[in-house]
N, CA, C and O atoms as a CHARMM CRD file, in Angstrom:
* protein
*
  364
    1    1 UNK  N     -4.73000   2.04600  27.17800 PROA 1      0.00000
    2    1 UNK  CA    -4.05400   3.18600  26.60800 PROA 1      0.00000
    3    1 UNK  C     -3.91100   3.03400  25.09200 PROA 1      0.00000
    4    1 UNK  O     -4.21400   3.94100  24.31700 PROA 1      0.00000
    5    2 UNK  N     -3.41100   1.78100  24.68300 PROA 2      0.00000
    6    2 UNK  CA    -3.55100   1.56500  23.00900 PROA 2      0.00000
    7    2 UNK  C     -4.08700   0.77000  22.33400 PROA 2      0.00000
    8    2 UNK  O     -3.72700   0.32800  21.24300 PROA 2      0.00000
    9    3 UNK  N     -5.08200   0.50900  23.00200 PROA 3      0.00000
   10    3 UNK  CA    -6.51300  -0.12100  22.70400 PROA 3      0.00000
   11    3 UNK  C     -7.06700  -0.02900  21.12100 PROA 3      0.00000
   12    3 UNK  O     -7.50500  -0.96100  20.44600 PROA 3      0.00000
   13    4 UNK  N     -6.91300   1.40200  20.72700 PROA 4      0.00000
   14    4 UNK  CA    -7.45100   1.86100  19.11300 PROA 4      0.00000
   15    4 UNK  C     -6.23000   1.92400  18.58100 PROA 4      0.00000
   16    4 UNK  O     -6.37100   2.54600  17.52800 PROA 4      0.00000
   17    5 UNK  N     -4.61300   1.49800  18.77800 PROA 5      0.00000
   18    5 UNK  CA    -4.04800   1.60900  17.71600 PROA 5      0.00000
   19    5 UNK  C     -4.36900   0.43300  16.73500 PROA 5      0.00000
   20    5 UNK  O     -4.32400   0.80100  15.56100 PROA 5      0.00000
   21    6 UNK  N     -4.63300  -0.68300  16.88600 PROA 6      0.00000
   22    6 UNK  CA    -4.87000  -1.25000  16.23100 PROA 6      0.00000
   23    6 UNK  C     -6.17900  -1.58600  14.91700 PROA 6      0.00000
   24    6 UNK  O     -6.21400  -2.41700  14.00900 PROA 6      0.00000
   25    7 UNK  N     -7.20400  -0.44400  15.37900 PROA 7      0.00000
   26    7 UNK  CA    -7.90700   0.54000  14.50400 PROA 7      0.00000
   27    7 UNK  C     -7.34700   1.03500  13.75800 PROA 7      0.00000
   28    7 UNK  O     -7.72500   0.78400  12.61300 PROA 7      0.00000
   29    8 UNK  N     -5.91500   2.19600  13.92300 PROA 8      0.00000
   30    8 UNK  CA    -5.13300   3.03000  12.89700 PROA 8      0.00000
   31    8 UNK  C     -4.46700   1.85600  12.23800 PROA 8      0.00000
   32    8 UNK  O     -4.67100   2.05800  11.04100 PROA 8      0.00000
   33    9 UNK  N     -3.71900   0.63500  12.36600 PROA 9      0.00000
   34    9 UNK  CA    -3.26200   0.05200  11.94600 PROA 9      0.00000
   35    9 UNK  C     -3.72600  -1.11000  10.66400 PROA 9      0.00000
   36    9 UNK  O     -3.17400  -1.60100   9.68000 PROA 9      0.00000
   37   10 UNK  N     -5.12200  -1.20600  11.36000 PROA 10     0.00000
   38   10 UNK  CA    -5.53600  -2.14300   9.97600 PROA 10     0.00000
   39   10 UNK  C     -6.51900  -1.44300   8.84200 PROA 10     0.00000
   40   10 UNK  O     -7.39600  -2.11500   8.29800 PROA 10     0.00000
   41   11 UNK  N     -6.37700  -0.48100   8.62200 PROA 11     0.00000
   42   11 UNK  CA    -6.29800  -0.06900   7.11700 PROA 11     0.00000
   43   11 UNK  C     -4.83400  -0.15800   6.38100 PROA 11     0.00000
   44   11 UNK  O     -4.73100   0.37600   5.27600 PROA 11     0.00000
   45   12 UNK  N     -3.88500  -0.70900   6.86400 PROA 12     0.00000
   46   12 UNK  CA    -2.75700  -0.41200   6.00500 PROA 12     0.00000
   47   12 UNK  C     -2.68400  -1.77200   5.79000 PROA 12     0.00000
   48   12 UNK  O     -2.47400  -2.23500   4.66900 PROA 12     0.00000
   49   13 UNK  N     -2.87500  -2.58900   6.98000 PROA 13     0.00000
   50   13 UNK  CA    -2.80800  -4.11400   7.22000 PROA 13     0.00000
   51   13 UNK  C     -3.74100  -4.96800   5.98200 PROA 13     0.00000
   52   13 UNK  O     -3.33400  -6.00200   5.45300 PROA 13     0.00000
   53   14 UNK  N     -4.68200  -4.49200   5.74700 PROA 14     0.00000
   54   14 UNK  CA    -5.52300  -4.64500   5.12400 PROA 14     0.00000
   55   14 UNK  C     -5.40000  -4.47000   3.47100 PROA 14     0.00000
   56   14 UNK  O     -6.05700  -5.28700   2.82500 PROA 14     0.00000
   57   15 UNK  N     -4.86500  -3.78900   2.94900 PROA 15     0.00000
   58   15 UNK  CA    -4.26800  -3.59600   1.69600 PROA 15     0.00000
   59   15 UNK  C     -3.46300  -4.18500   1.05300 PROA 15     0.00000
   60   15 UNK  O     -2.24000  -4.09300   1.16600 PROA 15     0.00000
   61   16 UNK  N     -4.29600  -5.10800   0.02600 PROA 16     0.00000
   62   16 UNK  CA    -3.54100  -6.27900  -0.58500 PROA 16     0.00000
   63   16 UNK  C     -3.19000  -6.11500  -2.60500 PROA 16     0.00000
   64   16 UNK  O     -3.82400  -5.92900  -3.64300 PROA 16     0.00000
   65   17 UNK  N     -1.94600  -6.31200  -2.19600 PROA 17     0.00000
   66   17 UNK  CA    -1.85500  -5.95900  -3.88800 PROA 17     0.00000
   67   17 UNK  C     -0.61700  -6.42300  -4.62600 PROA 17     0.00000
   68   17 UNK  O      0.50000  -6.25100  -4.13800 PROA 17     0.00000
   69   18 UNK  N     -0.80600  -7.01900  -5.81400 PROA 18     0.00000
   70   18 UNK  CA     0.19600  -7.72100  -6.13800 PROA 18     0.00000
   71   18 UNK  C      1.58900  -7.34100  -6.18000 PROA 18     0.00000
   72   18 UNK  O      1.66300  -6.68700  -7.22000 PROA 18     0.00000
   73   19 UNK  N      3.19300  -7.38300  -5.44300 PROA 19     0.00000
   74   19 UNK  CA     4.16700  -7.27700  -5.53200 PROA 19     0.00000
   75   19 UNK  C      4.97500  -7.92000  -6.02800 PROA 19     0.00000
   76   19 UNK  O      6.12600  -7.70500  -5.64700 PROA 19     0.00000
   77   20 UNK  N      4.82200  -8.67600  -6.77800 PROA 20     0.00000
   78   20 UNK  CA     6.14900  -9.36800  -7.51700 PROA 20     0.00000
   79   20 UNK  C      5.93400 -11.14000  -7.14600 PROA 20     0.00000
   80   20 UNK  O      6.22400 -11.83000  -8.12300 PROA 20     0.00000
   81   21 UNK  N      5.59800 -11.73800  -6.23100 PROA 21     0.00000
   82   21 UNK  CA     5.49200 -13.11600  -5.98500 PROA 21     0.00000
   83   21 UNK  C      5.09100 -13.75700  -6.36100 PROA 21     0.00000
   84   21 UNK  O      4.26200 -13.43800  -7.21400 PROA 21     0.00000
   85   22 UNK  N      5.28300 -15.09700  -6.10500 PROA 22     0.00000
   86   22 UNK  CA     4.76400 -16.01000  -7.45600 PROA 22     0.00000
   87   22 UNK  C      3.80100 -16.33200  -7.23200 PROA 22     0.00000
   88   22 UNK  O      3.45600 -17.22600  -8.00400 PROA 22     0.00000
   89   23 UNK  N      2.80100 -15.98400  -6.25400 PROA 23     0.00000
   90   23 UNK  CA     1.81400 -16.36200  -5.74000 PROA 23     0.00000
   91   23 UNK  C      0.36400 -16.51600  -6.74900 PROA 23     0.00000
   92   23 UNK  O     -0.60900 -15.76400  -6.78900 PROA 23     0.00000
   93   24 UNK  N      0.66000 -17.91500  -7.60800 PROA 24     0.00000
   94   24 UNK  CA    -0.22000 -18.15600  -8.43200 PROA 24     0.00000
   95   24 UNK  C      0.06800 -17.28800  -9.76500 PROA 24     0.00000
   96   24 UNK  O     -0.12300 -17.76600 -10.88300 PROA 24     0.00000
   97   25 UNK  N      0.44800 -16.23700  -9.59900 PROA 25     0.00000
   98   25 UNK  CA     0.71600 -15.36000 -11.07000 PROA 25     0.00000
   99   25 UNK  C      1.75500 -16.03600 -12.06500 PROA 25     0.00000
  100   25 UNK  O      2.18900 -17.13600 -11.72200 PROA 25     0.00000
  101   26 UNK  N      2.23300 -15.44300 -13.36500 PROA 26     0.00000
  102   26 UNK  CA     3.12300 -16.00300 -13.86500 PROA 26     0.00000
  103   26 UNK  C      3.63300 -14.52000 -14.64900 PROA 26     0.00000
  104   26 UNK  O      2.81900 -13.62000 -14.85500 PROA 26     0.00000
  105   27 UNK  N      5.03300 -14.41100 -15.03400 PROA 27     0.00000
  106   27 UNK  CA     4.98800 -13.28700 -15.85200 PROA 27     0.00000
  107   27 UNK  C      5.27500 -11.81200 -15.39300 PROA 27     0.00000
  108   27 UNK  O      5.37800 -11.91400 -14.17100 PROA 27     0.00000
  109   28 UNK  N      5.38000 -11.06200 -15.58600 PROA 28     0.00000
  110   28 UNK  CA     6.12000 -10.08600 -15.63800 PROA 28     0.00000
  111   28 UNK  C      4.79900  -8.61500 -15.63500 PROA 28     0.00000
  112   28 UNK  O      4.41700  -8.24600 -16.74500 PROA 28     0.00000
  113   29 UNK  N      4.37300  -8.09200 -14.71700 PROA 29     0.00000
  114   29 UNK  CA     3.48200  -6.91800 -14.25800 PROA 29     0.00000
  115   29 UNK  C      3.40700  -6.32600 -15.65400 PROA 29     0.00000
  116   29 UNK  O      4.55000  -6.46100 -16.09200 PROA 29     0.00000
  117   30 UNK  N      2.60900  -5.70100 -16.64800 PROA 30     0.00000
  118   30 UNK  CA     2.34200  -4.73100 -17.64300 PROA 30     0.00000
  119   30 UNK  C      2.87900  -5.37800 -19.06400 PROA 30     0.00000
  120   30 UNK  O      2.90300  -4.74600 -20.12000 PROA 30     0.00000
  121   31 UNK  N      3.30300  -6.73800 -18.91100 PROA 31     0.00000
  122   31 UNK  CA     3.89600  -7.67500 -20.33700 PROA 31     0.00000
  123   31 UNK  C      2.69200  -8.15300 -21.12900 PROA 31     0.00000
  124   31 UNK  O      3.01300  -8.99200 -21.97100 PROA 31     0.00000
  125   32 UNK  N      1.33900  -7.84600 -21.09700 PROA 32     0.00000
  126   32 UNK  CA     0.40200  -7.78400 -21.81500 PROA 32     0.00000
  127   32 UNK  C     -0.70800  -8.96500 -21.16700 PROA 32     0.00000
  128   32 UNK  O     -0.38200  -9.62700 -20.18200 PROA 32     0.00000
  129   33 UNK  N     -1.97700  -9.13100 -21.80500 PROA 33     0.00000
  130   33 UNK  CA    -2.79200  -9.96900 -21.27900 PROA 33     0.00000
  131   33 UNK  C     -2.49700 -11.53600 -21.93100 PROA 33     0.00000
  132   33 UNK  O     -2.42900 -11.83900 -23.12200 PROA 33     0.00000
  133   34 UNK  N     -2.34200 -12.45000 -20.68400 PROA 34     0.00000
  134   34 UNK  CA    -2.45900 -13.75500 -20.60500 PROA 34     0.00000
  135   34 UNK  C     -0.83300 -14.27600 -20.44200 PROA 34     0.00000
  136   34 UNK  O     -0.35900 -15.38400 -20.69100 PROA 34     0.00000
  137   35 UNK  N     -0.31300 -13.30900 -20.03900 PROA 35     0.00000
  138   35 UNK  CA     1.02500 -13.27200 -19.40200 PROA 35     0.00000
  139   35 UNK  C      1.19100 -13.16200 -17.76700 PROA 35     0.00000
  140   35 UNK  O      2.28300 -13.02500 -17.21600 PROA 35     0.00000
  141   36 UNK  N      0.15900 -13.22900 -17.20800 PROA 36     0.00000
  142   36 UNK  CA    -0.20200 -12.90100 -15.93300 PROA 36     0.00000
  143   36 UNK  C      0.24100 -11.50800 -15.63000 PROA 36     0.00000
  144   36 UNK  O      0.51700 -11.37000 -14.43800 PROA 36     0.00000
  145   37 UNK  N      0.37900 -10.52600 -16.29400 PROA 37     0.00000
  146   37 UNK  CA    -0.14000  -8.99700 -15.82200 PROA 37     0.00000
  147   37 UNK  C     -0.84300  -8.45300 -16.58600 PROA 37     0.00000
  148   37 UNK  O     -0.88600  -7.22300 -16.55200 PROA 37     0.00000
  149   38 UNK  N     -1.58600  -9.14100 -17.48100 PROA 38     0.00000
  150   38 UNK  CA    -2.76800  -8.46500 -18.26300 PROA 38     0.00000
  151   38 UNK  C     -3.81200  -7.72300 -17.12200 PROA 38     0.00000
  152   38 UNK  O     -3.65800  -7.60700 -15.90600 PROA 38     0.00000
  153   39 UNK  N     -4.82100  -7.31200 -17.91500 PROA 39     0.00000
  154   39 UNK  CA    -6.01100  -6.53500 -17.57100 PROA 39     0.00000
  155   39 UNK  C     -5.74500  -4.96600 -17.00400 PROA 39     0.00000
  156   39 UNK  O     -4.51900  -5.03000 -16.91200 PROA 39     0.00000
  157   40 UNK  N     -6.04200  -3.78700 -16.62400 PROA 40     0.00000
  158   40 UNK  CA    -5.85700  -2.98800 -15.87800 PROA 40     0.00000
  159   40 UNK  C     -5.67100  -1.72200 -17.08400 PROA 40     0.00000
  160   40 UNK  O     -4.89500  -0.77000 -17.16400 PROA 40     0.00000
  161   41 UNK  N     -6.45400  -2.07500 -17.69700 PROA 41     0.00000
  162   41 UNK  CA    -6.24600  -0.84300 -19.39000 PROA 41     0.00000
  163   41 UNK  C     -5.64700  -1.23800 -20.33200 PROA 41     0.00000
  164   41 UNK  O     -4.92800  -2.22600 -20.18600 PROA 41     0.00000
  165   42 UNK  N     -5.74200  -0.63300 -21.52500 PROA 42     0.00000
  166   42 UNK  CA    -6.00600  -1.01600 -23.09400 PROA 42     0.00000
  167   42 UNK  C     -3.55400  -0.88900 -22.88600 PROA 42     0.00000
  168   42 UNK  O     -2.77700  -1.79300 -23.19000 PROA 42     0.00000
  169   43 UNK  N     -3.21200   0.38800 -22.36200 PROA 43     0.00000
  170   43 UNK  CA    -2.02700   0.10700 -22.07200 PROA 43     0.00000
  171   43 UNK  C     -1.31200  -0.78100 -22.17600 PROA 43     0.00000
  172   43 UNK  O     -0.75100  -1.22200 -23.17900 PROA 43     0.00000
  173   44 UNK  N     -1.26000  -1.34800 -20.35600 PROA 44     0.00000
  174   44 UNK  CA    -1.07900  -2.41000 -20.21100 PROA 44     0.00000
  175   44 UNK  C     -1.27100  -3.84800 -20.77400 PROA 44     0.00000
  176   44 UNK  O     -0.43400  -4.75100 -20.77500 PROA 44     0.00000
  177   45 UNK  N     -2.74600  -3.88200 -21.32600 PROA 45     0.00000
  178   45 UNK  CA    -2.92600  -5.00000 -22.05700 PROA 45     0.00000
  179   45 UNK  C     -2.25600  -4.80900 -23.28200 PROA 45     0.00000
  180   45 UNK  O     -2.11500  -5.91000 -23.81400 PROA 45     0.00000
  181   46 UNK  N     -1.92800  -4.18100 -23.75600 PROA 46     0.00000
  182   46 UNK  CA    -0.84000  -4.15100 -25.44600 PROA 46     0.00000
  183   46 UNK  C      0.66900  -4.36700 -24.98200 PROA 46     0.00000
  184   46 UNK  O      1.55700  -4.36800 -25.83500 PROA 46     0.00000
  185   47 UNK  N      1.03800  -4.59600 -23.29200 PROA 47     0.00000
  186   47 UNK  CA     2.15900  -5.12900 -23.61400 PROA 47     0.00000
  187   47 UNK  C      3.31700  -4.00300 -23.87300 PROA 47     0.00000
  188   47 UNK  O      3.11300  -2.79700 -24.00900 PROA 47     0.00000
  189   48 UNK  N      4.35100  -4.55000 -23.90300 PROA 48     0.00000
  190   48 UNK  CA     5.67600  -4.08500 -24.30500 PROA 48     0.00000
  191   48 UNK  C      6.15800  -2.80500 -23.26700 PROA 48     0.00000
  192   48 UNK  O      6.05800  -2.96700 -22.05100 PROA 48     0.00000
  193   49 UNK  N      6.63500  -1.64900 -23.77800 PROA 49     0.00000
  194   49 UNK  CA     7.50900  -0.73900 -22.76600 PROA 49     0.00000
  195   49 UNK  C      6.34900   0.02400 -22.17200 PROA 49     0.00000
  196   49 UNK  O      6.13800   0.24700 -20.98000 PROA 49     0.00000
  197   50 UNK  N      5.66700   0.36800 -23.17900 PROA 50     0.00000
  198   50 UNK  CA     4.88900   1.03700 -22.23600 PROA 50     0.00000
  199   50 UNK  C      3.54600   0.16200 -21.44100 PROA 50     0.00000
  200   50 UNK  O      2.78800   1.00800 -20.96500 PROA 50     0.00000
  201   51 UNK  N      3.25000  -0.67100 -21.27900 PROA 51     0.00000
  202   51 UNK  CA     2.63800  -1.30900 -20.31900 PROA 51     0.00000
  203   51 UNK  C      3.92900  -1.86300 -19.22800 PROA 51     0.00000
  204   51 UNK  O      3.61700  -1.83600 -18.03700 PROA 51     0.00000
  205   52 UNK  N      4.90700  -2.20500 -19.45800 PROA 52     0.00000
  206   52 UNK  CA     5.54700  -2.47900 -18.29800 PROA 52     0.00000
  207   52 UNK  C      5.84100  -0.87100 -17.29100 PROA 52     0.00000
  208   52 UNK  O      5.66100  -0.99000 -16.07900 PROA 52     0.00000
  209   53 UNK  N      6.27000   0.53000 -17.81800 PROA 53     0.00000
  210   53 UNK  CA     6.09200   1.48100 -17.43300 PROA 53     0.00000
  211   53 UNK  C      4.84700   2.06300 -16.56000 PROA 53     0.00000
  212   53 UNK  O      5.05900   2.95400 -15.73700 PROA 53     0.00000
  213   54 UNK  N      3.68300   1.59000 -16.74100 PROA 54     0.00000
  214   54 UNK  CA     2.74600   1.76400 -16.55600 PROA 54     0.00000
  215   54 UNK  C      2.31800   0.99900 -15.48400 PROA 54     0.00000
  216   54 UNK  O      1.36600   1.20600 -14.73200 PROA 54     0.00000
  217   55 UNK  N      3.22900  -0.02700 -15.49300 PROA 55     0.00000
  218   55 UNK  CA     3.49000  -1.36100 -14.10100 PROA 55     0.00000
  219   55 UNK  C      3.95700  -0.61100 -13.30200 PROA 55     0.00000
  220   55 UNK  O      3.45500  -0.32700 -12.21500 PROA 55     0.00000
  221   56 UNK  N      4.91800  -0.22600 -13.72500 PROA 56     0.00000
  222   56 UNK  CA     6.11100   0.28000 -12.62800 PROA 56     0.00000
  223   56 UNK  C      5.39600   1.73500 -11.93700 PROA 56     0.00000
  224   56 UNK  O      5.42900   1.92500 -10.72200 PROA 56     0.00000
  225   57 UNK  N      4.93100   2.44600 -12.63800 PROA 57     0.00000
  226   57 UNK  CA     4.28500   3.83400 -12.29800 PROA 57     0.00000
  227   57 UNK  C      3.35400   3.33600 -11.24900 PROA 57     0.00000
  228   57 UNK  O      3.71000   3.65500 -10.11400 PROA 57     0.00000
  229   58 UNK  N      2.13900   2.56500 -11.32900 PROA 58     0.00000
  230   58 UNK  CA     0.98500   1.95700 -10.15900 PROA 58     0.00000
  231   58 UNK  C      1.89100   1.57400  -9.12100 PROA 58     0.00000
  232   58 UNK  O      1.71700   2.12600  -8.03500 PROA 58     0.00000
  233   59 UNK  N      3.17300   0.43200  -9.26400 PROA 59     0.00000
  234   59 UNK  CA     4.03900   0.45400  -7.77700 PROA 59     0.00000
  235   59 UNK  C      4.52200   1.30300  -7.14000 PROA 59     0.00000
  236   59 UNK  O      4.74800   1.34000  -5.93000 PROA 59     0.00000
  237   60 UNK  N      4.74300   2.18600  -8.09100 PROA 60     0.00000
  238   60 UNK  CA     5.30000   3.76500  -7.48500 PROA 60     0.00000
  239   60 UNK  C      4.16900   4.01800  -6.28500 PROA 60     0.00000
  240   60 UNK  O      4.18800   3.75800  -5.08200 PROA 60     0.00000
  241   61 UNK  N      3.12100   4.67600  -7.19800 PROA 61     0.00000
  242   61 UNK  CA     2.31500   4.94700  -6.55900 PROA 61     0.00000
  243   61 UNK  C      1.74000   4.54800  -5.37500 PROA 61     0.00000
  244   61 UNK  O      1.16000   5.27700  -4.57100 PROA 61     0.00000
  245   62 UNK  N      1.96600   3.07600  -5.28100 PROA 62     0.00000
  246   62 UNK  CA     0.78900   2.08700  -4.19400 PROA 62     0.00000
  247   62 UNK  C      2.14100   2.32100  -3.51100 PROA 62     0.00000
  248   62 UNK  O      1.78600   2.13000  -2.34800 PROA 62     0.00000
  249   63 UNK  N      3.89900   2.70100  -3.41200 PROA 63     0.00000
  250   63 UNK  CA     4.88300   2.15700  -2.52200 PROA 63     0.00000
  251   63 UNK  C      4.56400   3.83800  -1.91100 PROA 63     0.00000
  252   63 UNK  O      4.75400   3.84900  -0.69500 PROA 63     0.00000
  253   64 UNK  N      4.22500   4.93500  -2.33400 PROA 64     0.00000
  254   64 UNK  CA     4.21600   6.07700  -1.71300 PROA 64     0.00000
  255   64 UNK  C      3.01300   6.29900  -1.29600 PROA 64     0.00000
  256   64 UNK  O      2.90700   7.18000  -0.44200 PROA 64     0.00000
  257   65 UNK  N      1.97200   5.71100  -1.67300 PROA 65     0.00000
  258   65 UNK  CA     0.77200   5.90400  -0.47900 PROA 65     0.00000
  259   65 UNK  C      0.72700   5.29600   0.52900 PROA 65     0.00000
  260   65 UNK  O      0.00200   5.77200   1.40300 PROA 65     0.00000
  261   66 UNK  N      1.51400   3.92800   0.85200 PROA 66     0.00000
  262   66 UNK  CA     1.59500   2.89100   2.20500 PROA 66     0.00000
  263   66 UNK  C      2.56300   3.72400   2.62500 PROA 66     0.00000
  264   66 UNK  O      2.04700   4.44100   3.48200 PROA 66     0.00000
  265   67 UNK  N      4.11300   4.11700   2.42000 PROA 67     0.00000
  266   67 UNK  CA     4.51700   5.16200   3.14200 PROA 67     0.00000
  267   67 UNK  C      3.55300   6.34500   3.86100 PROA 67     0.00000
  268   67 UNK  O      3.64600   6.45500   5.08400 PROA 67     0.00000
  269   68 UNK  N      2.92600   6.94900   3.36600 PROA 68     0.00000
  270   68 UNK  CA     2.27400   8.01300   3.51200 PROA 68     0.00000
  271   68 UNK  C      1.66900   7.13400   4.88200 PROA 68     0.00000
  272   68 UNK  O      2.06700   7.11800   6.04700 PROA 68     0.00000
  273   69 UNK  N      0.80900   6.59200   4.37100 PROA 69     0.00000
  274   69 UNK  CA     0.04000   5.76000   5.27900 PROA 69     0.00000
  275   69 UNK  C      0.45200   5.06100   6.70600 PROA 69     0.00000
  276   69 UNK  O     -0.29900   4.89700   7.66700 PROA 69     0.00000
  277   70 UNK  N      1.57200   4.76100   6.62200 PROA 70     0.00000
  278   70 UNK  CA     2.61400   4.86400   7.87300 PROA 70     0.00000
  279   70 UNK  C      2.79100   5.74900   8.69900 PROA 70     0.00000
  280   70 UNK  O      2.46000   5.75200   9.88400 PROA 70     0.00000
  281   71 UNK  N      3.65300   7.02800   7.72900 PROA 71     0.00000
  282   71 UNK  CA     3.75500   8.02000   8.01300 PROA 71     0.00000
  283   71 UNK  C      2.68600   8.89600   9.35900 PROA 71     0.00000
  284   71 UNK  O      2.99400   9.36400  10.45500 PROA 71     0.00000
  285   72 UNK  N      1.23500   8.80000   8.54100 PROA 72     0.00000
  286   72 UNK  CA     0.21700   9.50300   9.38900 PROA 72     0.00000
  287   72 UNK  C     -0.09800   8.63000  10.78800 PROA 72     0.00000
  288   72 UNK  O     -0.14200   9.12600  11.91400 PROA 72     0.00000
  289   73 UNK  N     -0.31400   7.18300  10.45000 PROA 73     0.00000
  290   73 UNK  CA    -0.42200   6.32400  11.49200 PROA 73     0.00000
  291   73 UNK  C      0.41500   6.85000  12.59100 PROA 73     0.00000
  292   73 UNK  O      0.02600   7.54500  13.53000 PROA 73     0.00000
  293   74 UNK  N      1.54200   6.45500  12.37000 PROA 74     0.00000
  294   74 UNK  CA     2.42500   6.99800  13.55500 PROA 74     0.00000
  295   74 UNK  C      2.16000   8.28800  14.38200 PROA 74     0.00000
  296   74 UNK  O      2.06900   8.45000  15.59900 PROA 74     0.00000
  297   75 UNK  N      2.06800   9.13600  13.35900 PROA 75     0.00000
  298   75 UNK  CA     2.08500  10.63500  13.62200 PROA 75     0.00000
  299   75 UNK  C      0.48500  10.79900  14.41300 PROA 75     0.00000
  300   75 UNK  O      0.14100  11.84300  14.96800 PROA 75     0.00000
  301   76 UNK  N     -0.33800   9.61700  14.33600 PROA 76     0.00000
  302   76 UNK  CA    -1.36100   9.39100  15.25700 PROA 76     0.00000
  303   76 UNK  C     -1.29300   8.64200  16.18800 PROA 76     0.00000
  304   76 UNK  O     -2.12900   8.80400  17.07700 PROA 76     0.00000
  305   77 UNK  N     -0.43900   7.71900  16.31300 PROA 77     0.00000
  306   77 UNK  CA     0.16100   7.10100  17.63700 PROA 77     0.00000
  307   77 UNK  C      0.63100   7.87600  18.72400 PROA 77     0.00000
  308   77 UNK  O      0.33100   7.74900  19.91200 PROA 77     0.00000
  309   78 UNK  N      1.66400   8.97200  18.01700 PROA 78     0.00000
  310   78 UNK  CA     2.33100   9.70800  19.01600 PROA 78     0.00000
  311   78 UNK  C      1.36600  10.60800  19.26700 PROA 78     0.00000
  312   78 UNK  O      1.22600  10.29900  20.45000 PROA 78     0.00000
  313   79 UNK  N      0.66100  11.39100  19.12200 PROA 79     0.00000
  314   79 UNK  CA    -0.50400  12.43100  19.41300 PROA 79     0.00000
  315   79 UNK  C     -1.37000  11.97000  20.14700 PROA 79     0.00000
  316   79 UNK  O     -1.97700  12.70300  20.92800 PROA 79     0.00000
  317   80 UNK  N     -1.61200  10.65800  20.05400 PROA 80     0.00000
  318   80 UNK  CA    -2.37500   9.46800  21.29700 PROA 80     0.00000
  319   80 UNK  C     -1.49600   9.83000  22.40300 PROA 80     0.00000
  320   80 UNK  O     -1.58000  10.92600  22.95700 PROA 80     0.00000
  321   81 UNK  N     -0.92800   9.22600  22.62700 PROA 81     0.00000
  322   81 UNK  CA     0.61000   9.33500  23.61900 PROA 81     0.00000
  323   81 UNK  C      0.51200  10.10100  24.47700 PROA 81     0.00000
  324   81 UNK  O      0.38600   9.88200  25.68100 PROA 81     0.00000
  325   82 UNK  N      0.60200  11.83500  23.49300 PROA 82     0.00000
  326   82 UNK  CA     1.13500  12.91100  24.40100 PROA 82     0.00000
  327   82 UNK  C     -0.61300  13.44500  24.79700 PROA 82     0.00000
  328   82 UNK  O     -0.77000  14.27700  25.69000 PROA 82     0.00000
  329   83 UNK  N     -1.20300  13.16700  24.42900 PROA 83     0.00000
  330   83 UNK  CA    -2.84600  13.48500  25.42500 PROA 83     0.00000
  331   83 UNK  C     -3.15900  12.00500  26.02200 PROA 83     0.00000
  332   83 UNK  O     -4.30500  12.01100  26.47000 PROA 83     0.00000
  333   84 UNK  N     -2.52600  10.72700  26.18400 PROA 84     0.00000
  334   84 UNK  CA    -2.58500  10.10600  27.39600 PROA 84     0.00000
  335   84 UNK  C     -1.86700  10.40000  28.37800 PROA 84     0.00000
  336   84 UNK  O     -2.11600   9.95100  29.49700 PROA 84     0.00000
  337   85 UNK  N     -0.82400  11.22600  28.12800 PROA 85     0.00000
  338   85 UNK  CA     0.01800  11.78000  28.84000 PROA 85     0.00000
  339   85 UNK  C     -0.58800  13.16000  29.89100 PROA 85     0.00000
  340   85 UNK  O     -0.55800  13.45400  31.08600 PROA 85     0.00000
  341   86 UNK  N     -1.06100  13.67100  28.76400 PROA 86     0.00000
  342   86 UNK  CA    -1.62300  14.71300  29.32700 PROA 86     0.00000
  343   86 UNK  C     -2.71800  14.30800  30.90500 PROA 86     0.00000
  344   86 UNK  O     -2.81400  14.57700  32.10300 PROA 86     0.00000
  345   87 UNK  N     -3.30700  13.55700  29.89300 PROA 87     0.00000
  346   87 UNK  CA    -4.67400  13.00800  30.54800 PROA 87     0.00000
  347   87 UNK  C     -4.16700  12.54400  32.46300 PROA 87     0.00000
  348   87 UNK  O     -4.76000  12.74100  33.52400 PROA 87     0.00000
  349   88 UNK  N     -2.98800  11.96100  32.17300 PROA 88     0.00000
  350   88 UNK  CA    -2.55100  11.14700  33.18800 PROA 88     0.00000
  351   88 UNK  C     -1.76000  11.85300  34.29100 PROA 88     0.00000
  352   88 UNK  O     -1.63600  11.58400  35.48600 PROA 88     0.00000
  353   89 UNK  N     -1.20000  12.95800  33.43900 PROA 89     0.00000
  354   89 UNK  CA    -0.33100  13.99900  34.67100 PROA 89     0.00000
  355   89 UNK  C     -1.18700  14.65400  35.05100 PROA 89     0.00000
  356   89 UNK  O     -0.84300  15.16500  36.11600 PROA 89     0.00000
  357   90 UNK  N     -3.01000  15.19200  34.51400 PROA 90     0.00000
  358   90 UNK  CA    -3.70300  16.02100  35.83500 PROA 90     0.00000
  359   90 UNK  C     -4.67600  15.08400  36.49300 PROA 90     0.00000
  360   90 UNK  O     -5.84400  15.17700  36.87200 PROA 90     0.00000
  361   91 UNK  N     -3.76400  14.15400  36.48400 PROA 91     0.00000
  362   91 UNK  CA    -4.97200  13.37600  38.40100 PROA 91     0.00000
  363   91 UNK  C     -4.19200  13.60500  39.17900 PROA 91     0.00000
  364   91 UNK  O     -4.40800  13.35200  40.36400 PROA 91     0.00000
């Protein structure tokens, strides 16, 4: 019966991207290059308010598309559901 949720599930599973940990990085997301959040545009690499802004805006972004991305998952879980359901009440 939920055999392919785990199909819907690993595209989200799968999406790896830096959040804050110290995991090898050093430094502070959009504080300029060789601070460990360099690279990712001329922005960001200059550092200061507006590269840290510009940090914060991409987390925005990446924290409301994995919502989203939840969001639909589910909303495809349950639609699985109610046509296994279906499927199962006409035998």
């Amino acid at each position: 019966m939920f055999k392919n949720v785990a199909k819907l599930i690993r595209p989200a599973a799968i999406q790896v991207r830096y959040t804050g940990g110290t995991g090898g990085q050093t430094g502070v997301p959009g504080a300029g290059v060789g601070k460990g959040g360099g690279g990712g545009g001329s922005i960001r690499e200059a550092g200061g308010a507006f590269g840290k802004m510009e940090a914060a805006r991409e987390e925005e972004y990446f924290y409301k598309k994995q919502k989203e991305q939840i969001h639909d998952i589910k909303e495809e879980i349950d639609h699985r559901k109610e046509e296994e359901e279906k499927k199962g009440g006409n035998k």
